[in-house]
C-alpha positions as CSV (number, residue, x, y, z in Angstrom):
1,X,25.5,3.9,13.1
2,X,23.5,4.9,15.7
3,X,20.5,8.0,15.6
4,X,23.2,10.0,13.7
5,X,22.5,7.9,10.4
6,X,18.9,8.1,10.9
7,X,19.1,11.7,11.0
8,X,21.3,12.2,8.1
9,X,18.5,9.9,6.2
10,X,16.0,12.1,6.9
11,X,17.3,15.1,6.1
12,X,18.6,13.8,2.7
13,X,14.8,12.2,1.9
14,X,13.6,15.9,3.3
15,X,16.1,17.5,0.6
16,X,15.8,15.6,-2.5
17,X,12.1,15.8,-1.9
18,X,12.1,19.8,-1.5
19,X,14.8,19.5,-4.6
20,X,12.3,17.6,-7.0
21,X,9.7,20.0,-6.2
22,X,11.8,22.8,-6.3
23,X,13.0,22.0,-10.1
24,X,9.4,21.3,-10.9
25,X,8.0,24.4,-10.1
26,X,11.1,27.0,-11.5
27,X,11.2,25.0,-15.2
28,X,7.4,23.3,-16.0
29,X,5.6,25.7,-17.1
30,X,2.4,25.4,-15.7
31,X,-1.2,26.1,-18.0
32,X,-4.7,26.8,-16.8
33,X,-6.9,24.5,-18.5
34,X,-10.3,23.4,-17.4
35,X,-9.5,19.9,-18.5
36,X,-7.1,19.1,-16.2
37,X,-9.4,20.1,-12.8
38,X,-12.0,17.4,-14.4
39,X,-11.7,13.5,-13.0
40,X,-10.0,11.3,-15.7
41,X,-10.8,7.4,-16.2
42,X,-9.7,5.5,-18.5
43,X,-10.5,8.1,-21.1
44,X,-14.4,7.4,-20.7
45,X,-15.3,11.5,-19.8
46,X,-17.6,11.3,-16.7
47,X,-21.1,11.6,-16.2
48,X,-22.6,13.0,-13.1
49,X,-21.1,14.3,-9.8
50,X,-17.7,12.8,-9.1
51,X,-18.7,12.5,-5.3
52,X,-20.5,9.1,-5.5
53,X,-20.7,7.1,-2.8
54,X,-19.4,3.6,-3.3
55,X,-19.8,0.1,-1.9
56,X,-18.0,-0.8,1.6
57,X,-17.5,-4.1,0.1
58,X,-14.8,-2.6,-2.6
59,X,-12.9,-1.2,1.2
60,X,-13.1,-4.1,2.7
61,X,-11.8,-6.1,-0.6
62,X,-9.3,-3.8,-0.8
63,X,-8.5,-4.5,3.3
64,X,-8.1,-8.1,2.9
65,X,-6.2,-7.4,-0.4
66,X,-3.7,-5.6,1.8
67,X,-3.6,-8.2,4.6
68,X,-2.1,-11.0,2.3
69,X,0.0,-8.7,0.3
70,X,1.7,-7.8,3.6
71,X,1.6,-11.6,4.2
72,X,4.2,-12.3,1.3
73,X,5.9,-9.3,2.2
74,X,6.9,-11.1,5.3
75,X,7.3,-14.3,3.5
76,X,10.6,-13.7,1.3
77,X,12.7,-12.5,3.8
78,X,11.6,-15.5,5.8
79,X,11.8,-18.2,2.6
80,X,15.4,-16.6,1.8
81,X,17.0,-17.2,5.6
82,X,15.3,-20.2,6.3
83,X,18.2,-22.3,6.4
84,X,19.9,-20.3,8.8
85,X,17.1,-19.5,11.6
86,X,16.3,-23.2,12.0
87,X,12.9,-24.9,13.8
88,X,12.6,-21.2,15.9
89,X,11.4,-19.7,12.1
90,X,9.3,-22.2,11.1
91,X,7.6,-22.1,14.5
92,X,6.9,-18.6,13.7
93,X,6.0,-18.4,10.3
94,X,3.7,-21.1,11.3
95,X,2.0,-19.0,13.8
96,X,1.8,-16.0,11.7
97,X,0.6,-17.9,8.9
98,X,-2.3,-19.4,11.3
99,X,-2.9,-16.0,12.7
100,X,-4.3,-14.8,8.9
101,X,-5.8,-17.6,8.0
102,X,-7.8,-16.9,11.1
103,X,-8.6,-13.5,9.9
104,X,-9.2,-14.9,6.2
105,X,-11.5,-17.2,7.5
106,X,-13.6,-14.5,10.2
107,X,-13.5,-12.4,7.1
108,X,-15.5,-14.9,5.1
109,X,-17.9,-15.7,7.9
110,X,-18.8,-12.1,8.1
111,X,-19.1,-11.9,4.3
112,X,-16.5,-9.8,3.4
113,X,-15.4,-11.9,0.9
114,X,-18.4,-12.2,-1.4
115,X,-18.7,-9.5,-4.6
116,X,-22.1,-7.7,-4.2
């Protein structure tokens, strides 16, 4: 179960990939139409160049967004097996935990966190 599996992974992911693309391009037929080359959203058509430049704030919400979401990524795993990895997990979730509420709270000093 060794770097045999992983291989054997990757080369399936690599094939049904190549496969999905494959059966796209022999049966959809595919149209030229002006419309689809032109930005779409949420059915409002656009106005202007599509190359605006936009905020940093909206990257750096987006950033922090991604930060806590990763957070409670780690957080099930740890919530489900609590029982079995004792005082050694808590110890660590409680470290991680202070180690982003560090961040979330340098994030807010440096004004990240305020909308416009």
């Amino acid at each position: 179960m060794g770097s045999s599996s992983l291989i054997v992974l990757f080369i399936a992911g690599v094939a049904f990939s190549a496969g999905g693309i494959a059966v796209a391009r022999i049966f959809v037929k595919g149209t030229k139409n002006w419309q689809k080359g032109q930005a779409y959203e949420c059915g409002v058509p656009t106005a202007g160049s599509p190359w605006n430049q936009f905020n940093v704030g909206y990257y750096l919400y987006a950033l922090i967004f991604l930060i806590f979401d990763v957070e409670l990524v780690f957080m099930y795993p740890w919530a489900v097996a609590v029982r079995k990895i004792g005082i050694a997990g808590l110890v660590e979730i409680v470290v991680f935990l202070f180690m982003l509420f560090m961040g979330f709270l340098y994030a807010h000093k440096k004004g990240a966190l305020k909308w416009m």
